[in-house]
C-alpha positions as CSV (number, residue, x, y, z in Angstrom):
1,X,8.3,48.3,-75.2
2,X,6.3,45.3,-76.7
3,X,6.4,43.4,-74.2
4,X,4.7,46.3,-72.1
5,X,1.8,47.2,-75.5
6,X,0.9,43.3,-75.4
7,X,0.6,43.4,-71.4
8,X,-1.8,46.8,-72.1
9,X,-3.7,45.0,-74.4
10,X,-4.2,41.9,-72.5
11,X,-5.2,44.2,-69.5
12,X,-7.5,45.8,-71.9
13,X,-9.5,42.5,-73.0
14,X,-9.4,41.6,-69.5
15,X,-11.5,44.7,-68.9
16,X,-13.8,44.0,-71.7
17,X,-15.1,40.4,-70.9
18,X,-17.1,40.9,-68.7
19,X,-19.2,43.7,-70.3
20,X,-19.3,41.6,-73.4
21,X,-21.0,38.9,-71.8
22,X,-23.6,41.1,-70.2
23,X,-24.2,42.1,-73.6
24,X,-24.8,38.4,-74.5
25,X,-26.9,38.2,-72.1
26,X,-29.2,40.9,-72.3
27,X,-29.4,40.1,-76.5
28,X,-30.5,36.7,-75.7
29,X,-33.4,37.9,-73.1
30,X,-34.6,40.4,-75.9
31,X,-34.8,37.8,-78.4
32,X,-36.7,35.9,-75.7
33,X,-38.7,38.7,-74.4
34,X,-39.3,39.6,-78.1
35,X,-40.5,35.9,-79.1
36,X,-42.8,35.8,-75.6
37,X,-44.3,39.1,-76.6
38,X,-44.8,38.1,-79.9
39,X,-46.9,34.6,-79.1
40,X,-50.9,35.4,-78.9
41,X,-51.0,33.2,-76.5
42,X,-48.7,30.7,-74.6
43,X,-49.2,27.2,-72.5
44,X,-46.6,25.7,-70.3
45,X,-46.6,22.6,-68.1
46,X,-44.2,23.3,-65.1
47,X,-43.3,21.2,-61.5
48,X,-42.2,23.5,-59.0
49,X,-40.1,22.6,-56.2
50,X,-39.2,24.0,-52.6
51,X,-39.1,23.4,-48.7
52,X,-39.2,19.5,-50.2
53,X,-42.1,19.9,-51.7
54,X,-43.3,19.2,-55.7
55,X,-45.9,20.5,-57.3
56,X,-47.2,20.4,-61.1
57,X,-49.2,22.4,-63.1
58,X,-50.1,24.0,-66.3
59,X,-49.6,28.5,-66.7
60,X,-51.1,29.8,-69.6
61,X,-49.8,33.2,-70.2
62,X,-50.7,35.7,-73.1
63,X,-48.5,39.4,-72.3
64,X,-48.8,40.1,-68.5
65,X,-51.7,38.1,-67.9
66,X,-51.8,34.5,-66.7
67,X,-53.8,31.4,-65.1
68,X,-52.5,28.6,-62.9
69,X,-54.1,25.3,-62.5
70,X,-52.5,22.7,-60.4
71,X,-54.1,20.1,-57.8
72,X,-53.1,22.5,-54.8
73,X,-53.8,25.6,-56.1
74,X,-55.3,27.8,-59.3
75,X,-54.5,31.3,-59.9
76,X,-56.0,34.0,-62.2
77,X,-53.9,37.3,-63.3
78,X,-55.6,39.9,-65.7
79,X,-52.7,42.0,-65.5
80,X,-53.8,43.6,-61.9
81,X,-55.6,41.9,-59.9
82,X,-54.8,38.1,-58.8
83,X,-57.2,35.8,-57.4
84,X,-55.7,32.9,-56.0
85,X,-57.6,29.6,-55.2
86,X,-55.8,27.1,-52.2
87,X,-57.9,23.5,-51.9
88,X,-55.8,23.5,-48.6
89,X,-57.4,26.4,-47.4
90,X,-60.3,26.3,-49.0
91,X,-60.9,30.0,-50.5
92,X,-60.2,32.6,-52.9
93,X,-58.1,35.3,-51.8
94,X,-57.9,38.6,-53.8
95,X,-54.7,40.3,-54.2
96,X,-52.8,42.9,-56.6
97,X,-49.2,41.3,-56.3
98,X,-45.8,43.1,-56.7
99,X,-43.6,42.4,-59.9
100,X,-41.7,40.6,-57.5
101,X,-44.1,37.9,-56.4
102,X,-45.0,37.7,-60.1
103,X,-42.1,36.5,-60.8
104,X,-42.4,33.6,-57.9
105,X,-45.9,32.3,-59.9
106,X,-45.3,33.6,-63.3
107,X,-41.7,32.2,-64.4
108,X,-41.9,34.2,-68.1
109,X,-42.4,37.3,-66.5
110,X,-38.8,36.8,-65.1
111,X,-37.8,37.5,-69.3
112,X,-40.4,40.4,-69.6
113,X,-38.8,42.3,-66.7
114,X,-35.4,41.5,-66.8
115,X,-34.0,44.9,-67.6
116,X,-35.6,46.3,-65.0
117,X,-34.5,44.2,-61.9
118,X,-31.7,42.0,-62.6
119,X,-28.3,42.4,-64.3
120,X,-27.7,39.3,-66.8
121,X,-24.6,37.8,-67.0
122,X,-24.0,34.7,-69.0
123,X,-22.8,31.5,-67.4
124,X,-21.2,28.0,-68.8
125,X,-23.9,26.0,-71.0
126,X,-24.2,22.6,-71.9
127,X,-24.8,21.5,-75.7
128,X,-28.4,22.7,-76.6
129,X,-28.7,25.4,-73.5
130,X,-27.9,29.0,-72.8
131,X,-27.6,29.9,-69.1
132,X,-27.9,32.7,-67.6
133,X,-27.5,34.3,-64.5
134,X,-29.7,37.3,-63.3
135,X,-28.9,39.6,-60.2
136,X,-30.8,41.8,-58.5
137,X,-29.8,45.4,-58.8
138,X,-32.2,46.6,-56.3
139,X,-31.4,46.5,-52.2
140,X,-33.5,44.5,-50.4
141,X,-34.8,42.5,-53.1
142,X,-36.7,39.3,-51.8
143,X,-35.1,37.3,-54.9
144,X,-31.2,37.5,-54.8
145,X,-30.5,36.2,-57.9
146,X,-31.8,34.0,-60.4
147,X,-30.5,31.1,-63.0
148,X,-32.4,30.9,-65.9
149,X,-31.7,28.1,-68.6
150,X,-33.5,28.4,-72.1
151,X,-33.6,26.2,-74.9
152,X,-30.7,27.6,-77.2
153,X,-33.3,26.6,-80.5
154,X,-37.0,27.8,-79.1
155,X,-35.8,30.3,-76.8
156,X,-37.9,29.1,-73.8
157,X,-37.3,28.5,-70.4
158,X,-36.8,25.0,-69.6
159,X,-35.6,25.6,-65.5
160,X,-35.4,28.5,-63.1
161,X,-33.9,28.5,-60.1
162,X,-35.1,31.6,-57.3
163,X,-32.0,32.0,-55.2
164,X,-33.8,34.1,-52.2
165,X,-32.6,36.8,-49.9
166,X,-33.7,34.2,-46.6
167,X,-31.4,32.0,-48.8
168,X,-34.3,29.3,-49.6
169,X,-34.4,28.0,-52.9
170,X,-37.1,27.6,-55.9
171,X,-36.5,25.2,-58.4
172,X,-39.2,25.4,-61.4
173,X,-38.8,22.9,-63.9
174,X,-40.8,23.8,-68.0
175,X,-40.9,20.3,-69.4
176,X,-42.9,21.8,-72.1
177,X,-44.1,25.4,-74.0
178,X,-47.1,25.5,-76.8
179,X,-48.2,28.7,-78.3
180,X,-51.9,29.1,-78.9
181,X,-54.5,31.0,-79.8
182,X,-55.7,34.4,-78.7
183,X,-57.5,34.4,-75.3
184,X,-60.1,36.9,-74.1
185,X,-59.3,39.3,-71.1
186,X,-62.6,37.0,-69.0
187,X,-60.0,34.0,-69.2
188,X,-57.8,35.4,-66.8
189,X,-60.3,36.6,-64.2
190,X,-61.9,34.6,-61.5
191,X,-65.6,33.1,-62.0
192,X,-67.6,32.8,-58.8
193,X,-70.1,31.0,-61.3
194,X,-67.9,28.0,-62.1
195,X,-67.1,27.4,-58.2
196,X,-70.0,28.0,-56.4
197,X,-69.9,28.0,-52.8
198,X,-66.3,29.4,-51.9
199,X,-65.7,32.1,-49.9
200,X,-63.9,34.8,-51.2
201,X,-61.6,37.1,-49.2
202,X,-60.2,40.6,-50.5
203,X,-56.7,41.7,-49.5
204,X,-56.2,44.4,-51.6
């Protein structure tokens, strides 16, 4: 008879695991959420990698809004609209993106929107880290599933990984995350006076 109450009760902590590290999971992505949130403003220098290919930049976020500047391409969110600069192409293309190519530009707003697309699980850290994997929990989702490593003291990201559906990979890479100042909404928008000459193209 105890032998068969301990086999129960192992069989019963067996069960619980793995909703206790979801748990973990989603309390550390509040905290970071919370801490993102909470910043007026925020400024992170990033490499991104795929196909092969590297590319570096600075994203300056503050809540849902955010600008890219890198040597291939500069991008300005106010939180609907996206204008998006390419020097290979050599214009400005309007768009209002999906939360799900957000998240392929905009690496925090992975943490914003967590709850809503992905069920976090934790995964093995090293000294220093928490790791975390994030799965899509809707069908047909063009991202699969996501690792995301923060800095166990700050609470930042410090990689990403985009595992997609066509089975390509994203690697971005945060060697560093400033908070700043408070930014107005104009900072995010595109100014035709400040690049005079482009050609802009709507594809809303």
């Amino acid at each position: 008879m105890l032998t068969k109450n301990i086999i129960l009760l192992i069989l019963a902590l067996c069960c619980l695991l793995p909703l206790h590290a979801a748990e973990s999971a989603t309390a550390v992505l509040d905290k970071a959420a919370a801490k993102i949130r909470a910043s007026k403003s925020l400024s992170a220098s990033y490499t991104i990698t795929a196909d092969g290919q590297s590319n570096s930049g600075t994203l300056t976020i503050s809540g849902d809004r955010f600008t890219i500047v890198s040597p291939q391409i500069s991008s300005w969110y106010d939180g609907r609209t996206q204008w998006t600069y390419s020097t290979h192409v050599g214009e400005v293309n309007i768009t209002e993106p999906s939360p799900e190519e957000l998240q392929q530009v905009n690496p925090f707003a992975i943490i914003n929107s967590f709850k809503t697309h992905y069920r976090a699980s934790m995964l093995k850290s090293a000294a220093g880290e928490k790791k975390i994997r994030l799965t899509a929990t809707q069908a047909g989702s063009d991202i699969h599933s996501v690792d995301l490593t923060l800095n166990a003291s700050t609470l930042y990201p410090t990689r990403i990984v985009l595992n997609m559906a066509n089975r390509r990979s994203v690697g971005i890479t945060v060697s560093s995350v400033k908070p700043g100042e408070a930014l107005p909404v104009s900072f995010f928008r595109y100014d035709a006076a400040k690049h005079p000459g482009l050609p802009v193209v709507d594809l809303r």
